[in-house]
C-alpha positions as a LaTeX table, in Angstrom:
\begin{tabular}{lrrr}
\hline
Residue & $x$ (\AA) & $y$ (\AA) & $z$ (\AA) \\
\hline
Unk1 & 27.18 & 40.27 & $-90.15$ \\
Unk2 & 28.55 & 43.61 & $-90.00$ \\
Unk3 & 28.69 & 43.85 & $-93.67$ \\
Unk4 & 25.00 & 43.60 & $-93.95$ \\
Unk5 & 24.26 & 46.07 & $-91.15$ \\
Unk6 & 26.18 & 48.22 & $-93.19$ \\
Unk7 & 24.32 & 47.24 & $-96.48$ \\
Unk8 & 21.24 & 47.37 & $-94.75$ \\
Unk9 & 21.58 & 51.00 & $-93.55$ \\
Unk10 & 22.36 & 51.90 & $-96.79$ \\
Unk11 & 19.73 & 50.29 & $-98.10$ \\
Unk12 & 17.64 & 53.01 & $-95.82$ \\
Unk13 & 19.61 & 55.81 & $-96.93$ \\
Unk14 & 18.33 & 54.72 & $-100.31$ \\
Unk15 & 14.76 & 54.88 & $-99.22$ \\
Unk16 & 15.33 & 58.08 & $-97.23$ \\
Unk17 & 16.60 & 59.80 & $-100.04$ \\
Unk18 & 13.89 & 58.35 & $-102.82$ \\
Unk19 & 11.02 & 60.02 & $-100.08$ \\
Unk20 & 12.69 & 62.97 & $-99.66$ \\
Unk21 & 12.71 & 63.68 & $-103.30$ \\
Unk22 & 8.89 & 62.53 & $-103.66$ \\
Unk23 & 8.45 & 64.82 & $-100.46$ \\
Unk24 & 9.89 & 67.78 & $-102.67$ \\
Unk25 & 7.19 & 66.92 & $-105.32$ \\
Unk26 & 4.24 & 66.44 & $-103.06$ \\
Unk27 & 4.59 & 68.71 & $-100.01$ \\
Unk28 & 1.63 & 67.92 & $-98.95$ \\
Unk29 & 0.95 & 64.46 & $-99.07$ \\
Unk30 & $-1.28$ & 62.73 & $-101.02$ \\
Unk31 & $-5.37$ & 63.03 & $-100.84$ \\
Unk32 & $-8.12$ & 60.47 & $-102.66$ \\
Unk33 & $-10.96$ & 61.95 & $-103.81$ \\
Unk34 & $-14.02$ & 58.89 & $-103.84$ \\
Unk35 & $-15.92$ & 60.97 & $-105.69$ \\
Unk36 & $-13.76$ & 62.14 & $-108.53$ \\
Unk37 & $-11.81$ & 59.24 & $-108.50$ \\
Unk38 & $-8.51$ & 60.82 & $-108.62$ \\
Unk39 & $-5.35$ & 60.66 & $-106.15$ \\
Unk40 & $-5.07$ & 64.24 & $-105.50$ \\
Unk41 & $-1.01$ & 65.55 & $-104.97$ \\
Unk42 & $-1.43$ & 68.55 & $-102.91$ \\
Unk43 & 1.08 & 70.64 & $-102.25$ \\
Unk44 & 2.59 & 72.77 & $-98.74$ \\
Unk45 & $-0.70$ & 74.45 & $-98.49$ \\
Unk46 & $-3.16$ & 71.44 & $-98.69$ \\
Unk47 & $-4.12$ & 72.63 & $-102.46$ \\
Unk48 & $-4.43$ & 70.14 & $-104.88$ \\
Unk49 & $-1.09$ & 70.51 & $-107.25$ \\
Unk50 & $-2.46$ & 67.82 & $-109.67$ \\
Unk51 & $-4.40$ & 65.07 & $-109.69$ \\
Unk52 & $-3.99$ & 61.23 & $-111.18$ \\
Unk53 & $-6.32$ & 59.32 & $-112.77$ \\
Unk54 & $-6.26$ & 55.96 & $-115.20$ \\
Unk55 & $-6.88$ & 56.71 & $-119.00$ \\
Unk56 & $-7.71$ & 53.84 & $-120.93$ \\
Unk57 & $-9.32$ & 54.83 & $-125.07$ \\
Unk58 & $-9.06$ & 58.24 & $-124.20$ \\
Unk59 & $-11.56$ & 58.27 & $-121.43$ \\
Unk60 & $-10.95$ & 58.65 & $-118.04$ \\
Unk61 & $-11.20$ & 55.79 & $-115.61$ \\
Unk62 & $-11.19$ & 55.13 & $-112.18$ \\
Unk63 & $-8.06$ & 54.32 & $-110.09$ \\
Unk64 & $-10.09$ & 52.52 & $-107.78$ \\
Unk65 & $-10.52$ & 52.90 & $-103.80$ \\
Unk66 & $-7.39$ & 50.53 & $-103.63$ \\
Unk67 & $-4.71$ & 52.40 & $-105.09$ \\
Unk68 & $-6.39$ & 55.88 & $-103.65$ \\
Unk69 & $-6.49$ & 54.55 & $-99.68$ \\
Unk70 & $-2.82$ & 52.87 & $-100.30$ \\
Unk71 & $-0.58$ & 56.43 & $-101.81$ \\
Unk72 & $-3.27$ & 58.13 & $-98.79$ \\
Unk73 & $-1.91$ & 56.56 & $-96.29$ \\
Unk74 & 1.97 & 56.44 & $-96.94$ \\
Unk75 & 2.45 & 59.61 & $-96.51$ \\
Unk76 & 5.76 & 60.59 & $-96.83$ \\
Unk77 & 6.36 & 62.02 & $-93.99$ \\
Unk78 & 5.32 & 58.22 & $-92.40$ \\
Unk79 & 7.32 & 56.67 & $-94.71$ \\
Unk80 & 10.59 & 58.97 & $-93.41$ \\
Unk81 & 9.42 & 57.74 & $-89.68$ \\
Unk82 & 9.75 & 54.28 & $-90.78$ \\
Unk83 & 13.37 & 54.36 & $-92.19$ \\
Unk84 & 14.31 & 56.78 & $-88.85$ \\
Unk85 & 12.56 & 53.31 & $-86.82$ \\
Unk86 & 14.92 & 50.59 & $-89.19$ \\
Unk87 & 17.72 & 52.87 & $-88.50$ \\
Unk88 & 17.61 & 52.45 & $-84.42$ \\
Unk89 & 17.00 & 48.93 & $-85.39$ \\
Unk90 & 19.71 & 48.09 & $-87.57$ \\
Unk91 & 22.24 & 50.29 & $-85.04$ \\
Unk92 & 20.71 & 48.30 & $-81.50$ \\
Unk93 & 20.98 & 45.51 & $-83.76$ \\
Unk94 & 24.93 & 45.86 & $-84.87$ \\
Unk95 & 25.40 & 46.62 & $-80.93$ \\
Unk96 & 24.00 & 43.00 & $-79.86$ \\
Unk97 & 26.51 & 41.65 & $-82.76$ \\
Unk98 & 29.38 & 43.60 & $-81.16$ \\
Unk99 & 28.66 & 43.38 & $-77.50$ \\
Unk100 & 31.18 & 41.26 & $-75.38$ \\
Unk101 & 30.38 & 40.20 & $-72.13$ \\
Unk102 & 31.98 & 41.46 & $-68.72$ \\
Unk103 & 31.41 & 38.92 & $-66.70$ \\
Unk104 & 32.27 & 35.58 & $-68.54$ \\
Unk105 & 29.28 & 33.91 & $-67.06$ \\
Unk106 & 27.40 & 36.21 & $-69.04$ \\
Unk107 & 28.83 & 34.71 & $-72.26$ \\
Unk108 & 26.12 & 32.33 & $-73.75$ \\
Unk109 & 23.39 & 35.03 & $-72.92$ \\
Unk110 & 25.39 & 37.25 & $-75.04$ \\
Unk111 & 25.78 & 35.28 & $-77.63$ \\
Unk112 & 22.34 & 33.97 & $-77.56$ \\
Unk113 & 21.35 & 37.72 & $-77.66$ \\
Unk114 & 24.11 & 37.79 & $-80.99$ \\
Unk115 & 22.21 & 34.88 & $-82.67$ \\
Unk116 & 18.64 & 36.74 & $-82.34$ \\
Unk117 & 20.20 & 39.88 & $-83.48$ \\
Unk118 & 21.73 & 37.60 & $-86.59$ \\
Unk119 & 18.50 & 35.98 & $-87.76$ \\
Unk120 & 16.53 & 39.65 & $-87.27$ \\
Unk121 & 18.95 & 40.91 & $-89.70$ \\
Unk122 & 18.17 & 38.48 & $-92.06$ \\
Unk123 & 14.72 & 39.00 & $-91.51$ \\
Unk124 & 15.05 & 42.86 & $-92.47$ \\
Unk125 & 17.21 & 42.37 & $-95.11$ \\
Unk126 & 14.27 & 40.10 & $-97.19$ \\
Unk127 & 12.65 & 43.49 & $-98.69$ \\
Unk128 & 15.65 & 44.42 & $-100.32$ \\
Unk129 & 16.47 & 41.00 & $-101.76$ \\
Unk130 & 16.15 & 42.21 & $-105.35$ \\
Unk131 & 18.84 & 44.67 & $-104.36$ \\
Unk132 & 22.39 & 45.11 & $-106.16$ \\
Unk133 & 24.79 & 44.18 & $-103.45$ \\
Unk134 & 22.53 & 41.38 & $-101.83$ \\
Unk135 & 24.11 & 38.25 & $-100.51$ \\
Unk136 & 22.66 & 34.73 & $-100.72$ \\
Unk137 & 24.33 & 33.83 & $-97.56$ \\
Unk138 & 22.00 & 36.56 & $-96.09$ \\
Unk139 & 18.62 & 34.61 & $-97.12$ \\
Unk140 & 16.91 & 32.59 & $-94.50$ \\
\hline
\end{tabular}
């Protein structure tokens, strides 16, 4: 299970960096605008750097409240809190699969706690299924 802490925290790093670039492009977030109908980028000062909107014949169409409150509220800068929060995961996670116990009385809680820690990997790793590098055995 090591191996897919490992792929799994690269899998983050992946994310990370992907955010980080889009963070670069839109410095300050992302802004729907009901009335225009347009996902505003803005940039570091909270001015509108460009906006997107759905073109369909030429004309311009709506994007739709839908895709406007969804890039709203990832924000990157939520999205970069999220892979910091899988990171502590996946590390607590690789220290339950590593822990031995010091009192051998201890030993089936530890490897109860080892078991959990297995099956929430494999949990986590679903997203990323699609992934080059992804293991069957890893599936649930």
């Amino acid at each position: 299970m090591d191996d897919l802490v490992t792929w799994l925290l690269a899998q983050v790093a992946k994310d990370e960096h992907r955010i980080k670039r889009m963070t670069l492009a839109a410095a300050g977030g992302w802004r729907y605008d009901r009335e225009r109908f347009r996902l505003n980028e803005l940039d570091s000062e909270g001015q509108v750097r460009w906006n997107l909107a759905s073109h369909a014949d030429g004309g311009e169409q709506p994007i739709g409240d839908v895709l406007g409150e969804y890039m709203e509220n990832f924000q990157p800068a939520r999205m970069l809190a999220e892979c910091e929060a899988k990171r502590r995961i996946l590390e607590d996670l690789g220290m339950c699969l590593n822990s031995r116990p010091a009192d051998p009385d201890d030993e089936g809680w530890v490897e109860s706690r080892a078991e959990e820690a297995r099956d929430i990997l494999r949990i986590m790793a679903l997203p990323y299924a699609d992934r080059e590098g992804f293991k069957e055995s890893w599936k649930i």
